[in-house]
C-alpha positions as CSV (number, residue, x, y, z in Angstrom):
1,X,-18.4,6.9,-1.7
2,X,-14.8,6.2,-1.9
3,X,-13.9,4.0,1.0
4,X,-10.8,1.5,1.1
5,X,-9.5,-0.3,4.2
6,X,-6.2,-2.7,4.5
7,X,-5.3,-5.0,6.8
8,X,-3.2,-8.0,7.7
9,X,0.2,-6.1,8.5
10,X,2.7,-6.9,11.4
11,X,5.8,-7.7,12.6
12,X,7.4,-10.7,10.6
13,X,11.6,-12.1,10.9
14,X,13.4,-11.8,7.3
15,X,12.0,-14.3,4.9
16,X,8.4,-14.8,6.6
17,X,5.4,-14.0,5.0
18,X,2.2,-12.2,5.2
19,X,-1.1,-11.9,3.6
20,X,-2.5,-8.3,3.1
21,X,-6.2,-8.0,1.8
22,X,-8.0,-4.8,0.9
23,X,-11.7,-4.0,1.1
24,X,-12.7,-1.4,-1.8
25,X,-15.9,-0.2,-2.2
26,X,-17.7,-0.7,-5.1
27,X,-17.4,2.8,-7.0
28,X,-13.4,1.8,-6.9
29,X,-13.4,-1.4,-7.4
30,X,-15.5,-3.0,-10.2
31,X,-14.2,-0.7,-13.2
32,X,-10.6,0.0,-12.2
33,X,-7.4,-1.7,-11.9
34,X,-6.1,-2.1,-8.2
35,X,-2.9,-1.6,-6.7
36,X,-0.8,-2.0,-3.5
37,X,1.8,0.8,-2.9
38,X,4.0,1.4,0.1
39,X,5.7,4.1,1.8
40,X,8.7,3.6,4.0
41,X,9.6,6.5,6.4
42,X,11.6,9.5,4.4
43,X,10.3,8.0,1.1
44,X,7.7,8.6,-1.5
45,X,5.0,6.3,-1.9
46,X,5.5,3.4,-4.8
47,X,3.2,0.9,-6.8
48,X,4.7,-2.0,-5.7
49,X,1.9,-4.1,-7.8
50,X,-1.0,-4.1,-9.6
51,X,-3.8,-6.0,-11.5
52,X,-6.5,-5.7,-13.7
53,X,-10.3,-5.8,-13.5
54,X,-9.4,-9.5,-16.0
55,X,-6.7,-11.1,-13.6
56,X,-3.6,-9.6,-15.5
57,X,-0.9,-8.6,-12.9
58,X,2.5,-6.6,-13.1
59,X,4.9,-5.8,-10.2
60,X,7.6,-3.6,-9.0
61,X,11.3,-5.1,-10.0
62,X,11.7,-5.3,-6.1
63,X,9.3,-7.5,-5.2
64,X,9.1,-9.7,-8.3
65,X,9.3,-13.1,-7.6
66,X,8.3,-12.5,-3.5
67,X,4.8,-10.6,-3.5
68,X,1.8,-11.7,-5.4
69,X,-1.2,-9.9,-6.0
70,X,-4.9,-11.3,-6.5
71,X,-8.4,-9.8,-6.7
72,X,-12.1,-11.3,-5.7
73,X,-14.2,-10.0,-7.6
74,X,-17.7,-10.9,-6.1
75,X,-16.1,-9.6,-2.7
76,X,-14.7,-6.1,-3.9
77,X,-11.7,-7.4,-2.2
78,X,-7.8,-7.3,-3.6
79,X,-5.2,-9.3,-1.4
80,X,-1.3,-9.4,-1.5
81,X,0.7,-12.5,-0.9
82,X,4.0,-11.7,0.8
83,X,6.7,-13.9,0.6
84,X,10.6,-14.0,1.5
85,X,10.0,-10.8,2.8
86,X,13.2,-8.7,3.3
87,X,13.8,-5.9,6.0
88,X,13.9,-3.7,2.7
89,X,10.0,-4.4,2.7
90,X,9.0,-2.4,5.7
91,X,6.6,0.2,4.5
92,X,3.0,1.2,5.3
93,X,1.3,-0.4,2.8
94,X,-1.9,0.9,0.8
95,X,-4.2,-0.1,-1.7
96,X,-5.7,1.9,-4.3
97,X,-7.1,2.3,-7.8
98,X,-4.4,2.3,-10.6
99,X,-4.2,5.6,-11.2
100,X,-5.2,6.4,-7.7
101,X,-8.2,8.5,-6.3
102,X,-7.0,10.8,-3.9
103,X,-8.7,9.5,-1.2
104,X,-6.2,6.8,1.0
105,X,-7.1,4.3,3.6
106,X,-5.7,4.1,6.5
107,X,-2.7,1.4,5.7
108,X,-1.5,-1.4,7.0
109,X,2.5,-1.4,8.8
110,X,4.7,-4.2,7.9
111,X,7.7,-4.8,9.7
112,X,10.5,-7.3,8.6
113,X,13.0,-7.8,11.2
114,X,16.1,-8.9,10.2
């Protein structure tokens, strides 16, 4: 069963941070590399970064620098470290396989204020 659920969103001033994390079930997580995407209001949704089953990450040219992505293994669990956030960052963010299924969790809301 696919199941994925973020969480750690919120409301944060331009240049604060915050810590997302993702709970992926198993059947997701142990063979495929994860992802966190966003969606801001009136756009489509983006990979904003992923990593590999082995530790190797890649991100979006937007958040390069700022977001950093990480994965525990033993805890089906992928997290992303926000930092400098920007109001440009306010999204609903997801996790997913990379590809994705096309099942979705729920999301998590970030707002930057600025």
């Amino acid at each position: 069963q696919v199941q994925l659920v973020e969480s750690g969103g919120g409301l944060v001033q331009a240049g604060g941070s915050l810590r997302l994390s993702c709970a992926a079930s198993g059947a997701i997580f142990s063979r495929n590399p994860m992802g966190w995407y966003r969606q801001a209001p009136g756009q489509q949704r983006e990979l904003v970064a992923r990593i590999t089953s082995g530790g190797a990450t890649s991100y979006a040219n937007s958040v390069k620098g700022r977001f950093t992505i990480s994965r525990d293994n033993a805890k089906n669990t992928v997290y992303l470290q926000m930092n400098g956030l920007k109001p440009e960052d306010t999204a609903v963010y997801y996790c997913n396989a990379d590809p994705h299924y096309a099942v979705w969790g729920q999301g998590t809301q970030v707002t930057v204020s600025s």
